[in-house]
C-alpha positions in Angstrom: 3.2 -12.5 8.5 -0.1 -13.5 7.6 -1.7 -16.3 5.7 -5.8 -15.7 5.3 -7.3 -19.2 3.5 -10.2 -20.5 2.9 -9.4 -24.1 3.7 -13.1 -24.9 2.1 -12.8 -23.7 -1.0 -10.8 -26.4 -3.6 -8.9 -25.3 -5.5 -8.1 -28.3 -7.7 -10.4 -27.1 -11.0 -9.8 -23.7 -10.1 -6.9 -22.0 -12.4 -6.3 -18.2 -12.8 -4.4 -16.7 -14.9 -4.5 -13.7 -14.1 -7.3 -10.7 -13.8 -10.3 -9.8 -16.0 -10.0 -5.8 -16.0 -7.6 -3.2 -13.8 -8.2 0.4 -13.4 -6.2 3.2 -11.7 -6.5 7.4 -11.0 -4.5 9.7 -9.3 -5.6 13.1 -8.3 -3.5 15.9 -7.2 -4.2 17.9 -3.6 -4.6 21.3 -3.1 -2.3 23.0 -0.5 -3.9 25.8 2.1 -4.3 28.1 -0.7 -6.3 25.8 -2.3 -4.0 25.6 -5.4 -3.2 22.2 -7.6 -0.1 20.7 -5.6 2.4 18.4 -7.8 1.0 14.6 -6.7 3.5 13.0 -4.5 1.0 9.7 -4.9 2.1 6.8 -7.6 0.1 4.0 -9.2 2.3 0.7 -9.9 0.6 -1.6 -12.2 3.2 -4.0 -13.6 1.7 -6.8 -15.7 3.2 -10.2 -16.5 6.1 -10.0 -15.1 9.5 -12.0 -16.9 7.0 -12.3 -19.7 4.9 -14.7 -17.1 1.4 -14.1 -17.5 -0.6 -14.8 -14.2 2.9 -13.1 -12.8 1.9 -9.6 -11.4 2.6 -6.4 -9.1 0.4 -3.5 -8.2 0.4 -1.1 -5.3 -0.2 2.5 -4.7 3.0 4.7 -3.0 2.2 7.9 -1.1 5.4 10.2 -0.9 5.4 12.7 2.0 7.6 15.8 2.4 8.8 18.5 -0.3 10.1 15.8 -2.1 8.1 13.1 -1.4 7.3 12.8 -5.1 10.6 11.9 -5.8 11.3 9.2 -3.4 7.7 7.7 -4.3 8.9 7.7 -7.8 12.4 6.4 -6.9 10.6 3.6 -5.2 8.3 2.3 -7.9 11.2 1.8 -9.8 13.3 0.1 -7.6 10.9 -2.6 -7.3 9.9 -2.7 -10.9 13.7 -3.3 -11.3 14.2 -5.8 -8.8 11.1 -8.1 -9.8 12.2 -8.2 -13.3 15.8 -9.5 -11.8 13.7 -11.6 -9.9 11.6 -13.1 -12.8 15.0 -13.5 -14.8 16.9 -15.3 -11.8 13.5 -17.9 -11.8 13.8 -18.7 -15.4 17.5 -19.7 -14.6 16.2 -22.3 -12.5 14.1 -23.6 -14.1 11.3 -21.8 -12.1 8.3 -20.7 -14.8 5.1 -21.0 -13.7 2.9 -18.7 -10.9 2.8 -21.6 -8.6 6.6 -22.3 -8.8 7.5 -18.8 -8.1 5.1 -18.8 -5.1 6.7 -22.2 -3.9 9.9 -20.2 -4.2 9.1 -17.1 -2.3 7.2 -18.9 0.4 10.1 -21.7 1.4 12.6 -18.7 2.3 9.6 -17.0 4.0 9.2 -14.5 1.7 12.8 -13.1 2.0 13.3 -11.4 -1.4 10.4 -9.8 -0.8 11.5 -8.6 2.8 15.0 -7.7 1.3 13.5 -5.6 -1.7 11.8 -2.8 1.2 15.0 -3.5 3.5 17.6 -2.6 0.3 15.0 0.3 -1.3 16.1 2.0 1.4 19.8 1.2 1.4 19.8 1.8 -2.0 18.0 5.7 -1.5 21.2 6.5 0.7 23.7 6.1 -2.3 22.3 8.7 -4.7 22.3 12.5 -4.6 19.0 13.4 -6.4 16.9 14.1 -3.2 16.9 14.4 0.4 16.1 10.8 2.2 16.0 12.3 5.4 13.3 14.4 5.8 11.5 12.7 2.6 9.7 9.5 2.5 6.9 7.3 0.8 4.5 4.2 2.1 4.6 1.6 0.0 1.8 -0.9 -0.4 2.0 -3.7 -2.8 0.0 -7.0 -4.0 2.0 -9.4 -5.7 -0.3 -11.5 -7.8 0.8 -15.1 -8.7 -2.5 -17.0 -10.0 -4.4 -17.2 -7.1 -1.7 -16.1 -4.8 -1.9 -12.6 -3.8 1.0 -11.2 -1.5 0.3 -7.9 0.4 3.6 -6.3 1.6 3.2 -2.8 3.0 4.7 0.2 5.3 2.5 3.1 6.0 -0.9 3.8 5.5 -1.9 3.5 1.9 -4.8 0.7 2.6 -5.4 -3.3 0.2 -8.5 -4.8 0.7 -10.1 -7.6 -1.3 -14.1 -7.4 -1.9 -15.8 -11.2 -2.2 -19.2 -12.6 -2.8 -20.6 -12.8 0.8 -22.4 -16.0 0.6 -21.6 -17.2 3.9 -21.2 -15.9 7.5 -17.9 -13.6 6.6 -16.9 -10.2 7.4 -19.2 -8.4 5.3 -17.4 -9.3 2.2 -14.5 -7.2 3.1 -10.7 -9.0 4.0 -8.4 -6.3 4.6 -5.0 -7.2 3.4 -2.9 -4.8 5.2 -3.3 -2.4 8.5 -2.6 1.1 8.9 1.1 1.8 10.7 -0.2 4.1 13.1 2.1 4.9 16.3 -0.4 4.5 18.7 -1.1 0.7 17.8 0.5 -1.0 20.9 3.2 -3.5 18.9 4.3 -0.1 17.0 4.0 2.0 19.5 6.5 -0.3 21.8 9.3 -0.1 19.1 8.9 3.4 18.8 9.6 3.8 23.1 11.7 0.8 23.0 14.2 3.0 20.5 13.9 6.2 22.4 11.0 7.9 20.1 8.5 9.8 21.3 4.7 9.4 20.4 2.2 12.1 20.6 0.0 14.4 19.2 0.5 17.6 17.3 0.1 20.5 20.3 -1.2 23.8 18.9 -0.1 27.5 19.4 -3.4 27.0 22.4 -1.5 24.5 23.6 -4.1 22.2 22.8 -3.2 18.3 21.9 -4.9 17.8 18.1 -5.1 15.2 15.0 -3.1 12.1 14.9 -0.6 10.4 16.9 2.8 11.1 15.6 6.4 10.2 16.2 8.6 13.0 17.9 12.2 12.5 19.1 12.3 13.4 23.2 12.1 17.0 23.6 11.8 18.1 19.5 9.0 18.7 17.2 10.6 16.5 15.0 10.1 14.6 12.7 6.5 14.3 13.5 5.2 11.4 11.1 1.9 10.0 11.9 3.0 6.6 10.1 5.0 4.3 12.1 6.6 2.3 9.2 8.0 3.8 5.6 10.6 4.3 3.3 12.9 6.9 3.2 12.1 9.0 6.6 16.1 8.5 7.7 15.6 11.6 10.6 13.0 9.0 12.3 15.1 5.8 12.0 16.7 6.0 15.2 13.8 6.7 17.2 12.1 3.5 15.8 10.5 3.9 12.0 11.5 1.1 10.4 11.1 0.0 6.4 10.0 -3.3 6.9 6.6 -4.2 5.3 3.9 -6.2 7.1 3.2 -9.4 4.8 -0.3 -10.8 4.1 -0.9 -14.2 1.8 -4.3 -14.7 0.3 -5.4 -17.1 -1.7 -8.4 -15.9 -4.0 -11.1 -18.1 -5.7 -14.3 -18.0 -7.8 -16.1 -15.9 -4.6 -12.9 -13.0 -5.2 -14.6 -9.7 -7.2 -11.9 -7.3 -7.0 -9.1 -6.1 -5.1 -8.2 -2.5 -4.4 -5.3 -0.8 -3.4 -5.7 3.6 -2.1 -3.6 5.9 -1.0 -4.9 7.5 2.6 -6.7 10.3 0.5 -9.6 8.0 0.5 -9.0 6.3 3.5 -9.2 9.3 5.7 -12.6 10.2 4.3 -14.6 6.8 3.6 -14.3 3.7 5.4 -14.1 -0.2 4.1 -17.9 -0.2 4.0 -18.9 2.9 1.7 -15.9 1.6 -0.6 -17.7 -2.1 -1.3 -21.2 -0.6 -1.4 -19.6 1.7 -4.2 -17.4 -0.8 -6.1 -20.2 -3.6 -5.9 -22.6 -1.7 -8.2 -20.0 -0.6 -10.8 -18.4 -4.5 -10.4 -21.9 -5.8 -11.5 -21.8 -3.5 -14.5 -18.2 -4.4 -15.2 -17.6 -1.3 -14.8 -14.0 0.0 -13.7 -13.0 3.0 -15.1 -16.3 4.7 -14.1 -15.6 2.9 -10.6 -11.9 4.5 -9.9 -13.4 8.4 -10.7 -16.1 7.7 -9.3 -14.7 6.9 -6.1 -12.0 9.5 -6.3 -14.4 11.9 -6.7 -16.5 10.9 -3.7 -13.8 11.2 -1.3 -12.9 14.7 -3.0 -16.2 15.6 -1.8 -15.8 14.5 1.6 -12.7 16.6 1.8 -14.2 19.4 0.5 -16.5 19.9 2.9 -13.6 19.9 5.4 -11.4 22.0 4.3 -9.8 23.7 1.4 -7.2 21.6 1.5 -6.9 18.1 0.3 -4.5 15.7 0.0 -3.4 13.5 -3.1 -6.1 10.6 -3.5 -5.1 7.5 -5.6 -7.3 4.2 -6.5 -5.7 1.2 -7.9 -8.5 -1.7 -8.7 -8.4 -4.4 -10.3 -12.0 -7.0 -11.3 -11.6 -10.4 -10.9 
């Protein structure tokens, strides 16, 4: 876990409530025929939670397989579900405000929040409407409580938050969650440590191509390219786990917005062409014309690729 602070900036007169504008758009892939595929991508955008205002969830979920869509779907509900129970079960004790349900989550070291990727996936294996073993979804989300934001993610859909670079920063760019990529050494040493295999895809040449992906010893099988996930049971033995990586932020007046893609734009535009993007539809306030504008770019990038594309999803939200 990781806590990102400003230790600078008081915080004292500093109260939100909230966010100013949110925007989301999902657009479907083609497949190699370069037809409209079904979207296996999902937006969550779940405002004042309990009836709490200041109290929110958003996150992007990026199924994979034939019925990806389904266990992407399955997922955003689950955790709808479980933060309402969660809201409810604060209100028992006494626990209403953003800060108090912060205080909460942050003394058990953010437990519930562990335990809601950990039992999503439990709670896949008890029903019978799809396949959780060769189906699965990443799962970014950004818990919002006032000026509070909690990143918890698997997989590769990306959170970054975009601030006014006033001082000697990182280009205005903190990047809430990484990429579960095999190859990264702390993944990669579960995966061998568990008896997986990781390696890239070899053609019919015999050639080694694209990504690092997970194989078990001698298979082509299952051959994810995401080290963490939901779902995905064929690759739980061979050390794909569900557990998210957690991030605490704490934004102020220098915050401008936060967003949240699937890897449909991440595997065509990097951090930097994002910001440059979102900062000149943020000063116009701007964020519906932001989202399809930026899905659109990175359809472009993909099309001069290949014909096919894969699903491309933009959460955002103006501070």
């Amino acid at each position: 876990m990781t806590i990102m602070d400003d230790n600078d900036i008081d915080f004292n007169d500093y109260k939100l409530k909230g966010f100013e504008f949110y925007g989301h758009v999902t657009k479907a892939g083609r497949d190699h025929n370069g037809n409209v595929r079904k979207s296996q991508d999902i937006s969550l955008i779940h405002c004042s939670i309990g009836d709490i205002k200041g109290f929110n969830m958003l996150g992007v979920l990026d199924g994979h397989g034939s019925q990806g869509h389904l266990v992407s779907q399955f997922c955003h509900d689950y955790f709808i579900k479980k933060m309402e129970e969660f809201a409810h079960q604060c209100k028992l004790e006494n626990i209403s405000t953003p800060e108090e349900i912060y205080d909460k989550l942050a003394k058990s070291n953010f437990k519930f929040i562990l335990d809601c990727f950990k039992n999503a996936d439990i709670e896949m294996t008890k029903q019978n409407l799809f396949d959780y073993n060769y189906n699965g979804t990443t799962c970014n989300l950004v818990i919002q409580l006032n000026k509070y934001l909690i990143c918890a993610n698997v997989g590769d859909s990306r959170a970054i938050l975009i601030y006014d670079n006033d001082t000697k920063t990182n280009k205005g760019i903190l990047a809430l969650s990484d990429d579960h990529r095999p190859d990264l050494p702390q993944e990669y040493q579960r995966i061998i440590k568990n008896g997986g295999v990781v390696d890239k895809y070899i053609n019919e040449e015999g050639e080694k191509i694209g990504l690092y992906r997970i194989y078990k010893p001698g298979s082509k099988y299952p051959g994810l390219s995401i080290s963490r996930s939901l779902g995905d049971f064929i690759a739980k033995d061979c050390g794909l786990i569900p557990d998210p990586q957690i991030r605490i932020l704490k934004i102020n007046h220098n915050s401008k917005y936060l967003l949240i893609c699937s890897d449909g734009v991440w595997k065509m535009l990097n951090n930097e062409q994002v910001r440059d993007l979102g900062n000149e539809f943020y000063n116009k306030k701007e964020i519906g014309p932001f989202c399809t504008n930026l899905v659109q770019n990175a359809v472009t990038e993909w099309e001069q690729f290949d014909i096919i594309r894969d699903d491309i999803t933009v959460v955002c939200v103006f501070f």
